[in-house]
N, C-alpha and C positions, 0 to 999 in steps of 0.2 A: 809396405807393412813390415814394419821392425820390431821384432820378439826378442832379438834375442837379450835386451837390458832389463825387458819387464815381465820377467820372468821369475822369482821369487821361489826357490825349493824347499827355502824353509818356513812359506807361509803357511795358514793355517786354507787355504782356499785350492781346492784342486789345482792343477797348471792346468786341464783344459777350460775352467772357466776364466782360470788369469789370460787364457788366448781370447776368449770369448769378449772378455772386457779391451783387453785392446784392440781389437777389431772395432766392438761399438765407440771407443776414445777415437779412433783415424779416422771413422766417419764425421761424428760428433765435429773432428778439428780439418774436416775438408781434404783429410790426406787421400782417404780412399771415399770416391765418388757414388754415386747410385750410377750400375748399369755395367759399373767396370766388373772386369775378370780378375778374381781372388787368384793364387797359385792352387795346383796343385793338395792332394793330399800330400802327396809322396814329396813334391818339391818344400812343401814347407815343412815337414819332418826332416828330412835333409840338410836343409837352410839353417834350421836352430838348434839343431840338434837333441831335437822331442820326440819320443816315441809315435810311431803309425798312430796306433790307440788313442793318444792325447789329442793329435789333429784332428783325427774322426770322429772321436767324441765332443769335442768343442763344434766342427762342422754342425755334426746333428743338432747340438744344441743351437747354432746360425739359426738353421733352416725353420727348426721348430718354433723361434721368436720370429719370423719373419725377415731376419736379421738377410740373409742371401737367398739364394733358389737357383738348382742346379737344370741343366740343360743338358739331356740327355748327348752322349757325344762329343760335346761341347766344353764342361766344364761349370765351375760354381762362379755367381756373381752377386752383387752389392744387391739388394733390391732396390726399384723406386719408391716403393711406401712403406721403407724402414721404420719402426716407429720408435727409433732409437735414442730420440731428444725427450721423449716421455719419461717422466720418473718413473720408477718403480719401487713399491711400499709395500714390505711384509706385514701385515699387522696380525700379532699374534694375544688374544683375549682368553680369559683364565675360565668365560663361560658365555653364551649367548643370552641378555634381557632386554627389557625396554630401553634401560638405563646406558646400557655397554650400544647400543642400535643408535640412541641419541647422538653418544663421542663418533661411530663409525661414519655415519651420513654427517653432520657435522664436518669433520676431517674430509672428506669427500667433497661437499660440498665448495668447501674450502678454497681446495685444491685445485677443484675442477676438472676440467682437461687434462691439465701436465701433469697429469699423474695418474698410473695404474694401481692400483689397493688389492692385494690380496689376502684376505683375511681368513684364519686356521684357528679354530679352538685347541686349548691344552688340556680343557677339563682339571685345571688344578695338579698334573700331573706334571715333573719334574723330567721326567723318562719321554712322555710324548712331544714337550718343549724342548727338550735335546736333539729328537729325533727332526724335527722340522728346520730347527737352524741348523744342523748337521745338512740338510740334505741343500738348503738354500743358500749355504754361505758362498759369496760372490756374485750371486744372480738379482742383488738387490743393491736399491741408493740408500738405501734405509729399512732398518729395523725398529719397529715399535712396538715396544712389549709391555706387557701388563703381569710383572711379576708375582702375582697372587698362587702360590704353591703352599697343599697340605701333603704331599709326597714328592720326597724325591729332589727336593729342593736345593739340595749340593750338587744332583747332576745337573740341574738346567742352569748352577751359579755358574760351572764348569765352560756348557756350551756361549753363555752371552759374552764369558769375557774372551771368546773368539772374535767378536763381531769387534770391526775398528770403532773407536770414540767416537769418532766423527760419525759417523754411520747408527749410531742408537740411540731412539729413547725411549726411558723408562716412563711410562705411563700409571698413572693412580694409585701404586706404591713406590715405595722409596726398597732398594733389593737390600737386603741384610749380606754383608760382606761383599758387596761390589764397590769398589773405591774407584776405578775408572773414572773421568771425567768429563762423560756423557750429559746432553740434554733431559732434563725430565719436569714432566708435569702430574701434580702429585698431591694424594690426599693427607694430610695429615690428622690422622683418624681419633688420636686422643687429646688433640685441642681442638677440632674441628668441633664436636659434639660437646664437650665441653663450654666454648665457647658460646656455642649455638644455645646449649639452657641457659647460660646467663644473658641472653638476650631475651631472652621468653619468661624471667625469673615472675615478673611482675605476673603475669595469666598464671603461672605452676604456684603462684601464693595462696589460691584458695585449697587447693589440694593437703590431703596427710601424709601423704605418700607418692615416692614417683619408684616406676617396679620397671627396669627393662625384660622384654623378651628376647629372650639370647637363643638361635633354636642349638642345639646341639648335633644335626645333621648335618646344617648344611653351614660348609665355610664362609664365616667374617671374620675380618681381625678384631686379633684380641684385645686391640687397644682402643675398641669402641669399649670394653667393660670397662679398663682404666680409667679411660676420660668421663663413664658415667659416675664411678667410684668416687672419681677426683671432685668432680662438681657435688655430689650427694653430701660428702664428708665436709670441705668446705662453707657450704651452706648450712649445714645440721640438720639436713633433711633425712627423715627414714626413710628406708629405700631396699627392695630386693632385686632379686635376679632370678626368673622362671627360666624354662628351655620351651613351652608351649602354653596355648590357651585351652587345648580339647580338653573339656572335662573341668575348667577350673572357673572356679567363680569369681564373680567382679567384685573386687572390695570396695566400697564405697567412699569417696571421696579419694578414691585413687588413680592417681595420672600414668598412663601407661607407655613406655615406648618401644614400637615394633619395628622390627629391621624386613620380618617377609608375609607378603602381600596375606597368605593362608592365615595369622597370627590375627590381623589385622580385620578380614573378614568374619574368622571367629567371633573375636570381640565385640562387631558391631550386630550381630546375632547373637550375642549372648547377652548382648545391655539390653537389646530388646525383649529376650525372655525375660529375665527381669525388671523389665519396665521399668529401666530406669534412662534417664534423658541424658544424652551426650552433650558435654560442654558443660555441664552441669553437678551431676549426680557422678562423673566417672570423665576421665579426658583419657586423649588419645595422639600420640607425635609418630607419625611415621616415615619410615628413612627414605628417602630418597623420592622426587617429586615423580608426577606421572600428570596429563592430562584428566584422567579419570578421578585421580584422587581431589581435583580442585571441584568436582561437583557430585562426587560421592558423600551421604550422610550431611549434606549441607554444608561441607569442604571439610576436609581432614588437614589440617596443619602438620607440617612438614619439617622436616630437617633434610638438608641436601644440598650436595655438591653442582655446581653447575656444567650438566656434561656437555651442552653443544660449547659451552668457553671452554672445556678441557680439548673438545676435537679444533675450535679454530687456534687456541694458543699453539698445542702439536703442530698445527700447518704454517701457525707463521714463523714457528722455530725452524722449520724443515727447508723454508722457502729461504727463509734469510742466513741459514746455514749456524743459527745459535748453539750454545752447548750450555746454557743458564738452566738452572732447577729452580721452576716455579710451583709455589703452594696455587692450587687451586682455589678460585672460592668459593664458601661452605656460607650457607644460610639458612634461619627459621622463617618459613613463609605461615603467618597468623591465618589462619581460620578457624571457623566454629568447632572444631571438637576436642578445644583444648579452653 
């Protein structure tokens, strides 16, 4: 076991997880066997000249992956069901839906076996995505992040560009001031939906009107309004922007597009108070696809990204060790209530 070259003071990675990692590299390359006897705390403090502290805390860290196990008397040793050729994958998500569930299992799927997935929400929080790569960095083959932050967003820009290039990708945005040249798979939100009306131009021609639902609680980017803007204005189509449906009335001959599921529910109990016929008398595009929505109201027509292709692209970038940024693809799936 040789420390003392790969040892790095001025990385951003503790030195007792840089022990921790060569330890799992001498297995990984046959140097150090299952069953053999590691040195020493004391001896390999000595040896490289790393504080007690450093050895011991990297130890514990062995012990508690499965990585060695110590023998009372005895001494520490290699385990035989190291399970130290398995990848290991942060995956940290800006909030838990169907949608984000679809990319996780997906990527899992994927992966299969070779791979352990530990998955942490940030809640949109800047400060709690700091705090998690803060605590993980070196303990993983990869980080895959879903940069979607409404606070705090300079601290977590801070914490990702710790993580080596090689080691990260950004998932379903693209990070504002990250220039690194990382892996990412990724929505492009104000030509995606853009795009996606003018595929559906022909069904939104009976329509006077197309109105987003924007809610103003809860975080989407803001370049789902641009790229609604962009298509509306282009076209010469009238067009608003609500933040909800409670309370408001259906205009008629008006096509509507909702981003959350609540918006969407409303709507199709308030056509029915007033009796008027979906597809029809009133349309309706909602973001992002679900099982339920293809047989809900006689199918709701959709715009949306395809997330089990965003979790298997992440896995084959991961497996083949890419660093390419790929747009995701975005489509309008036609049904009755548009």
């Amino acid at each position: 076991m040789e420390l003392l070259d790969r040892i790095d003071a001025t990385s951003a990675i503790p030195k007792y997880l840089q022990v921790v990692n060569a330890v799992i590299a001498d297995i990984e390359d046959g140097i150090l066997k299952h069953g053999q006897k590691v040195p020493s705390i004391n001896e390999t403090s000595e040896m490289y000249y790393l504080s007690r502290d450093t050895i011991e805390k990297a130890y514990r860290e062995l012990r508690k992956r499965g990585v060695v196990y110590s023998v009372k008397g005895k001494g520490c040793y290699i385990s035989e069901t190291a399970t130290v050729n398995k990848m290991r994958i942060l995956l940290l998500f800006n909030k838990l839906s169907v949608y984000k569930k679809a990319v996780y299992y997906s990527l899992l799927k994927t992966l299969g076996d070779d791979a352990i997935i530990d998955l942490h929400i940030h809640h949109f929080n800047g400060k709690i995505c700091n705090n998690l790569i803060e605590e993980s960095l070196g303990k993983y083959n990869y980080y895959v992040i879903m940069p979607h932050f409404n606070e705090n967003s300079d601290i977590a820009l801070q914490a990702i560009k710790k993580i080596p290039v090689d080691k990260l990708v950004l998932l379903d945005k693209k990070l504002e001031g990250y220039s690194g040249e990382c892996a990412a798979v990724y929505q492009d939100f104000e030509r995606d939906i853009r795009n996606a009306l003018h595929s559906g131009r022909d069904l939104l021609s009976k329509y006077d009107k197309l109105t987003l639902v924007y809610p103003e609680d809860v975080f989407y980017p803001i370049e789902i309004v641009k790229g609604f803007r962009h298509f509306c204005r282009e076209n010469a189509i009238d067009h608003s922007i609500i933040n909800g449906i409670v309370d408001e009335q259906i205009v008629e001959k008006t096509a509507y597009v909702v981003l959350e599921e609540s918006d969407l529910t409303a709507l199709i109990k308030q056509g029915r108070n007033q009796r008027l016929v979906l597809g029809q008398d009133f349309g309706i595009i909602s973001y992002n696809d679900t099982p339920l929505k293809e047989v809900l109201a006689d199918g709701i027509t959709v715009i949306s990204t395809e997330h089990e292709k965003m979790g298997e692209t992440t896995a084959y970038m991961i497996r083949h060790k890419l660093k390419e940024k790929i747009r995701n693809p975005f489509i309008l799936i036609r049904r009755n209530s548009l």
